[in-house]
DSSP file (Angstrom, degrees, kcal/mol; ACC not computed):
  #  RESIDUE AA STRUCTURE BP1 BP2  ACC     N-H-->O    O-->H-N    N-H-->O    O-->H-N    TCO  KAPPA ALPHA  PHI   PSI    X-CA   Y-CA   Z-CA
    1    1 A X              0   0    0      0, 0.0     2,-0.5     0, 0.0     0, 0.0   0.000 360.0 360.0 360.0 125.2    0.0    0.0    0.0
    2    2 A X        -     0   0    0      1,-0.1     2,-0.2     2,-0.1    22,-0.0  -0.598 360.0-176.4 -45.2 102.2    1.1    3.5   -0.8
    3    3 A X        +     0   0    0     -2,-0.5     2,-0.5    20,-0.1    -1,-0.1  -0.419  50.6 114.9-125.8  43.8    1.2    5.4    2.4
    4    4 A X        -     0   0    0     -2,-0.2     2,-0.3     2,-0.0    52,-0.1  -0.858  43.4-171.8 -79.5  82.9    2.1    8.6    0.2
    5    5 A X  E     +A   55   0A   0     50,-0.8    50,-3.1    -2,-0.5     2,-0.3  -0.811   7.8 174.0-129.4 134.5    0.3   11.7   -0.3
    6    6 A X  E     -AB  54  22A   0     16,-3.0    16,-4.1    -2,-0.3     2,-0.5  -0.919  19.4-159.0-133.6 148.9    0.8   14.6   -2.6
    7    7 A X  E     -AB  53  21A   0     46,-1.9    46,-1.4    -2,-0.3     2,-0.4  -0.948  21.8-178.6-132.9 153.8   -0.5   17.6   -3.8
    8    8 A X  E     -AB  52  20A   0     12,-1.6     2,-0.7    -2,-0.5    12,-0.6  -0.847  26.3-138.8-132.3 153.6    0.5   19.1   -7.0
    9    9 A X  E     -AB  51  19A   0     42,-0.6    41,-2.3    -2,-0.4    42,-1.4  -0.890  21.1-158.6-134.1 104.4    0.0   22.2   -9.3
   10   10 A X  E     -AB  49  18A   0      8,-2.7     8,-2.1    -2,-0.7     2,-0.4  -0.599  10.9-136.0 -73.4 149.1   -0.2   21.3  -12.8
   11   11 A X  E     -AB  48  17A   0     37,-2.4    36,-2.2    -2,-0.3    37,-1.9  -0.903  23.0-131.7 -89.4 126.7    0.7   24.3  -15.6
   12   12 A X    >   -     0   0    0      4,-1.2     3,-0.6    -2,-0.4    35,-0.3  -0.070  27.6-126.8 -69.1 173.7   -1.8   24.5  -18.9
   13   13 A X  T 3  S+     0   0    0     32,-0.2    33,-0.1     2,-0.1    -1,-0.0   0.567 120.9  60.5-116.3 -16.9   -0.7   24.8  -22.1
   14   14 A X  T 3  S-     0   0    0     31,-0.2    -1,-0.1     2,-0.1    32,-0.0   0.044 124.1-102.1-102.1  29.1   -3.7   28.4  -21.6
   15   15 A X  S <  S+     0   0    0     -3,-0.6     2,-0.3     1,-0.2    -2,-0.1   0.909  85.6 136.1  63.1  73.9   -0.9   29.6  -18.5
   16   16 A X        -     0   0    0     -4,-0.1    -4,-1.2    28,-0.1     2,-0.4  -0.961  50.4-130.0-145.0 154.0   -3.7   28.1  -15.8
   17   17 A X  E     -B   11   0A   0     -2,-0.3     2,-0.3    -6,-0.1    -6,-0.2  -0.737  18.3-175.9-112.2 163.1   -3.2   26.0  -12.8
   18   18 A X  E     -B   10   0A   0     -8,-2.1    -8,-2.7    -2,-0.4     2,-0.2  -0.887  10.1-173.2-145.4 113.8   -4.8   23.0  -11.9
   19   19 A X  E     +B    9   0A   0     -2,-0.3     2,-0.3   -10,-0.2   -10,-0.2  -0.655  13.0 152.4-122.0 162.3   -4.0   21.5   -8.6
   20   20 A X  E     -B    8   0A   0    -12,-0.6   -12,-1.6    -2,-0.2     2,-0.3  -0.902  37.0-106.2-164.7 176.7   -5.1   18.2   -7.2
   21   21 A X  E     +B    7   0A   0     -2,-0.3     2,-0.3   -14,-0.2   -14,-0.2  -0.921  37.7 150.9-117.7 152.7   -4.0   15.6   -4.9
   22   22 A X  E     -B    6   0A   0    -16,-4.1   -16,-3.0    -2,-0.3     3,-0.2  -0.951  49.7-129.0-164.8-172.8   -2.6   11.9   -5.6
   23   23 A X  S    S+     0   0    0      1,-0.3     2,-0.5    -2,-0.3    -1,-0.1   0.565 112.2  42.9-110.3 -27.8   -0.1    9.0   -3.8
   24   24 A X        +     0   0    0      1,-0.2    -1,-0.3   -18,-0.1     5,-0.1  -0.884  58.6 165.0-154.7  89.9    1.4    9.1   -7.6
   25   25 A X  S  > S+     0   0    0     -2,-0.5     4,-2.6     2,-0.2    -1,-0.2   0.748  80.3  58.5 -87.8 -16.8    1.9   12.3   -9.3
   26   26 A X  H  > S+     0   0    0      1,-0.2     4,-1.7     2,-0.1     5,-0.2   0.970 119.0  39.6 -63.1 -42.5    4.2   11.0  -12.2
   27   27 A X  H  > S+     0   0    0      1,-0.2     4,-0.7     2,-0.2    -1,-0.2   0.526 116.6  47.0 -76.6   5.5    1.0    8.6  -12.8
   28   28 A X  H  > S+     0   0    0      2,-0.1     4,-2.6    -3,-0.1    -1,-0.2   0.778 111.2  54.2 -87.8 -59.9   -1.6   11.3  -12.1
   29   29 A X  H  X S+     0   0    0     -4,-2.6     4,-1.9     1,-0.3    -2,-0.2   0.750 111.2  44.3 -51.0 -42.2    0.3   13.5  -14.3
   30   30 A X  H  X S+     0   0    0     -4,-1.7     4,-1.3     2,-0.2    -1,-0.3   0.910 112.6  49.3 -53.6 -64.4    0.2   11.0  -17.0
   31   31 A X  H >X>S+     0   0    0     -4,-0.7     3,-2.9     2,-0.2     5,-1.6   0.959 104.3  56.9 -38.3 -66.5   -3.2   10.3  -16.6
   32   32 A X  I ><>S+     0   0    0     -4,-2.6     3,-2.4     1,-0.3     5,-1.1   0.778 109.1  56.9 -21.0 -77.9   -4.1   14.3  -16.6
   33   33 A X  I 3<5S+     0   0    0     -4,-1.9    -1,-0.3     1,-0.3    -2,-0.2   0.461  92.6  62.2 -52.4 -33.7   -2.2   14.0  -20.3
   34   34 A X  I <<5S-     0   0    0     -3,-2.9    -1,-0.3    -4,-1.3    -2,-0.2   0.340 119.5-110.0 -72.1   5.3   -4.4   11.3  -21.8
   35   35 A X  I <<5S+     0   0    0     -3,-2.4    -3,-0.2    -4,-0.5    -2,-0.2   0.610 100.1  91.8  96.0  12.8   -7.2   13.8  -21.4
   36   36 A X  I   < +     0   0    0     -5,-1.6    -4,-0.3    -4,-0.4     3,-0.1   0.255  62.0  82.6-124.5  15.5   -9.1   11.0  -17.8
   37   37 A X  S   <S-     0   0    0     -5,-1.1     2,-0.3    -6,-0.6    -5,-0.1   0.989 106.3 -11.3 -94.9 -16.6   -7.4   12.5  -15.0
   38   38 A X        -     0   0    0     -6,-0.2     4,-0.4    -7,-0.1     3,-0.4  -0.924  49.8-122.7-156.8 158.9  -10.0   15.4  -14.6
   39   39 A X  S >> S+     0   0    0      1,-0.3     4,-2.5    -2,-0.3     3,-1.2   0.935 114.9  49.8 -57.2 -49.5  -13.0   17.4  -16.4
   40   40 A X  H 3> S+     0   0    0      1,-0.2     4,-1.9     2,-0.2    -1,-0.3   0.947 118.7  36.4 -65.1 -54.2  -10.6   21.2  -16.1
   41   41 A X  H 34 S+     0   0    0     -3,-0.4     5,-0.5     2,-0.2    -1,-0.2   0.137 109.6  63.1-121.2  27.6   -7.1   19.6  -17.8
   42   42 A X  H <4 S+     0   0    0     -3,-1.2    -2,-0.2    -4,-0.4     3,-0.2   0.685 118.9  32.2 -90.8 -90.4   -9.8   17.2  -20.4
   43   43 A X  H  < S+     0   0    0     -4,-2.5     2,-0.6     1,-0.2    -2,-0.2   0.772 133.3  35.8 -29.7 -50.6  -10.5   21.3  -21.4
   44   44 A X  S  < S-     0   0    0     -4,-1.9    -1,-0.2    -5,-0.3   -28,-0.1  -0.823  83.6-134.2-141.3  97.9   -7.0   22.4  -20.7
   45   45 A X        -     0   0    0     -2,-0.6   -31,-0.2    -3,-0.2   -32,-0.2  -0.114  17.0-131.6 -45.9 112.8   -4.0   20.5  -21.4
   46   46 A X        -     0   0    0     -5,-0.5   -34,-0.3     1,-0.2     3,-0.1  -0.611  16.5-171.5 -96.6 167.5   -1.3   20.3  -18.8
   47   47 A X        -     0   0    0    -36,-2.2     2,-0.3     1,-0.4   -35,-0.2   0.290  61.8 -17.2-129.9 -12.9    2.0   21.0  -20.0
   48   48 A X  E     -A   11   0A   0    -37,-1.9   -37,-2.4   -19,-0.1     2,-0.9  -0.898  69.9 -91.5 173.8 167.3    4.4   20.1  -16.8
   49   49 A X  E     -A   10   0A   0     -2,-0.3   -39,-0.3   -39,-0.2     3,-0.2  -0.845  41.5-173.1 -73.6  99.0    4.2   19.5  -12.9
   50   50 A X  E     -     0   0A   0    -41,-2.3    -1,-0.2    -2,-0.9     2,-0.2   0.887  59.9  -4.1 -52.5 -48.7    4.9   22.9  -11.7
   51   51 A X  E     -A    9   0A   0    -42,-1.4   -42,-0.6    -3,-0.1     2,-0.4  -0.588  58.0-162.1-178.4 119.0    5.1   22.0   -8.6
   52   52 A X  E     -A    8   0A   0    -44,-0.2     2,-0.4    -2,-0.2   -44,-0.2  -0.856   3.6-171.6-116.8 126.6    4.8   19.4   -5.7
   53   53 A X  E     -A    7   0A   0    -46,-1.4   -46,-1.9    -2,-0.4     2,-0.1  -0.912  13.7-149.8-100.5  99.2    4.5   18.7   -2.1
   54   54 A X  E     -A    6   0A   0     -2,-0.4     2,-0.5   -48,-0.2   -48,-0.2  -0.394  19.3-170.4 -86.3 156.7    4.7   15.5    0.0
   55   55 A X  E     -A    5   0A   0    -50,-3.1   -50,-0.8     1,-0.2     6,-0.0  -0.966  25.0-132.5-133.1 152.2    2.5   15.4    3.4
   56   56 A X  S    S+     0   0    0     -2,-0.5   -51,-0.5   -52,-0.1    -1,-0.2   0.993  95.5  33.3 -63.5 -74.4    2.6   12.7    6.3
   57   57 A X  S    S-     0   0    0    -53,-0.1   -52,-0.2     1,-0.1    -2,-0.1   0.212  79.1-131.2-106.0-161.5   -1.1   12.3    6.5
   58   58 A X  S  > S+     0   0    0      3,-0.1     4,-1.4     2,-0.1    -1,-0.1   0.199 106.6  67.9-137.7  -3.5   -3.6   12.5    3.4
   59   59 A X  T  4 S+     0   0    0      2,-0.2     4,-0.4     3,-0.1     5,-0.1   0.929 102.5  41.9 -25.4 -81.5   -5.7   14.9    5.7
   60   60 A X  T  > S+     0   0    0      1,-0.2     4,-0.8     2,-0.2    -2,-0.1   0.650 111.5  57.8 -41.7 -49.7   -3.1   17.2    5.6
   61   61 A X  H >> S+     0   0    0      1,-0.2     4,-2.3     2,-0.2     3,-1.3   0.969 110.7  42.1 -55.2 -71.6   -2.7   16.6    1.8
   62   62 A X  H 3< S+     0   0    0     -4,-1.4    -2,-0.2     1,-0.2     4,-0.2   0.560 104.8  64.2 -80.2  16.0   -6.1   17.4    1.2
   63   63 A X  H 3> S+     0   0    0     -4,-0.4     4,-1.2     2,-0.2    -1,-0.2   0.520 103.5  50.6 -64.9 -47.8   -6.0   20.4    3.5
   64   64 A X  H <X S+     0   0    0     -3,-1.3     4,-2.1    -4,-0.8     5,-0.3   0.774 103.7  58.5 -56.7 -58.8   -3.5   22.0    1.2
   65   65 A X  H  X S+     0   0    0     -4,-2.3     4,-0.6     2,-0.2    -2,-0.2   0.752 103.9  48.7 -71.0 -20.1   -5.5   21.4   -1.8
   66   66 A X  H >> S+     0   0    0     -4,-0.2     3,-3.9     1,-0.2     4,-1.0   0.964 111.9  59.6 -73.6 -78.9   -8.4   23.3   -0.6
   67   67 A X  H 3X>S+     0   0    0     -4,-1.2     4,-1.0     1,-0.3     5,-0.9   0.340 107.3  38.7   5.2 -58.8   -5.9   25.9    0.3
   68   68 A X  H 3<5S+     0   0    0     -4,-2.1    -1,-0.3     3,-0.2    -2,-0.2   0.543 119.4  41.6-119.6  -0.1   -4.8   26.4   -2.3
   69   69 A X  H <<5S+     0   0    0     -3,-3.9    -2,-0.2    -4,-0.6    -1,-0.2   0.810 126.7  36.5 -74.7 -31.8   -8.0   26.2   -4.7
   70   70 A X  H  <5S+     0   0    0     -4,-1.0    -3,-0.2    -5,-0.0    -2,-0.2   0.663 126.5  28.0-132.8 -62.9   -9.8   27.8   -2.6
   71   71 A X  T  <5S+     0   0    0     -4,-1.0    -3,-0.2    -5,-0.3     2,-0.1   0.914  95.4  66.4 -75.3 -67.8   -7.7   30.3   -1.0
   72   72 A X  S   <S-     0   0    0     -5,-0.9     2,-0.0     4,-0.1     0, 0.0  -0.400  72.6-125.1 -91.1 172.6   -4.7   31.7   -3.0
   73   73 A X     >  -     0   0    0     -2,-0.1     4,-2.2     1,-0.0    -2,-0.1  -0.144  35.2 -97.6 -88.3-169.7   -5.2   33.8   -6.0
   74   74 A X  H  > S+     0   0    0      2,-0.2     4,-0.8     1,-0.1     3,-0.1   0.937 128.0  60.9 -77.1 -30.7   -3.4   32.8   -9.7
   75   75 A X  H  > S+     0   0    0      1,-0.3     4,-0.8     2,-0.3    -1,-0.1   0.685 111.6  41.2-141.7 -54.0   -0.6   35.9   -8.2
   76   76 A X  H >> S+     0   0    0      1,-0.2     4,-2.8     2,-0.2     3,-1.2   0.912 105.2  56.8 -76.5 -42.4   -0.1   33.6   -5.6
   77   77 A X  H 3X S+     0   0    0     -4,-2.2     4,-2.6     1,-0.2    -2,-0.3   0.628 104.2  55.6 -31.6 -31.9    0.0   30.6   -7.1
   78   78 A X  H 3X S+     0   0    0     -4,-0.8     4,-0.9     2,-0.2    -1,-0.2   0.653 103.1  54.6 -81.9 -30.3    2.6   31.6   -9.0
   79   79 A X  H <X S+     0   0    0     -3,-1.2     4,-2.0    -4,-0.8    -2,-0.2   0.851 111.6  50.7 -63.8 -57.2    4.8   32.6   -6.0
   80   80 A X  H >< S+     0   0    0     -4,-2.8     3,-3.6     1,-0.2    -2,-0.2   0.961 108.0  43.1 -37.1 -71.7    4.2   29.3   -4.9
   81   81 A X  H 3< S+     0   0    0     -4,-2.6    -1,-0.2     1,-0.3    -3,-0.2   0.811 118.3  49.0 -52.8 -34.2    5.1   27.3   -7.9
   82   82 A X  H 3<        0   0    0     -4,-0.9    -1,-0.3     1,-0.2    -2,-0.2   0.358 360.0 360.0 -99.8  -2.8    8.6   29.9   -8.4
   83   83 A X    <<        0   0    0     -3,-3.6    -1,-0.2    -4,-2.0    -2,-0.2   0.535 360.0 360.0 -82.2 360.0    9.7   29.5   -4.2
């Protein structure tokens, strides 16, 4: 079992982010790229991992992901993904 949890901020080919959680972001990522890993990067093609974060729990992980859907603006996002 995968006791791993990440969350990660994809880049669009339209400059947009798309963040998500998974245990396996080279295989999420992949997925995302065959157009099944979600409805938004079906629409808008990601174009690399910008940028990724491991957590102890998957709580925590998905704690993060609201965060930072939710929360920061694209301004911020963009500070993120470039610290």
């Amino acid at each position: 079992m995968n006791n791993r949890h990440f969350v990660y901020i994809l880049l669009t080919e339209n400059d947009t982010f798309y963040c998500g959680y998974t245990n396996d972001v080279e295989k999420r990522f992949k997925t995302h790229l065959l157009g099944k890993g979600a409805k938004y990067t079906k629409a808008n093609k990601p174009v690399l991992v910008a940028w990724q974060k491991e957590f102890c729990t998957k709580s925590e992980a998905l704690k993060e992901e609201y965060r930072i859907k939710k929360r920061l603006t694209k301004a911020q996002k963009w500070d993120l993904v470039l610290s």
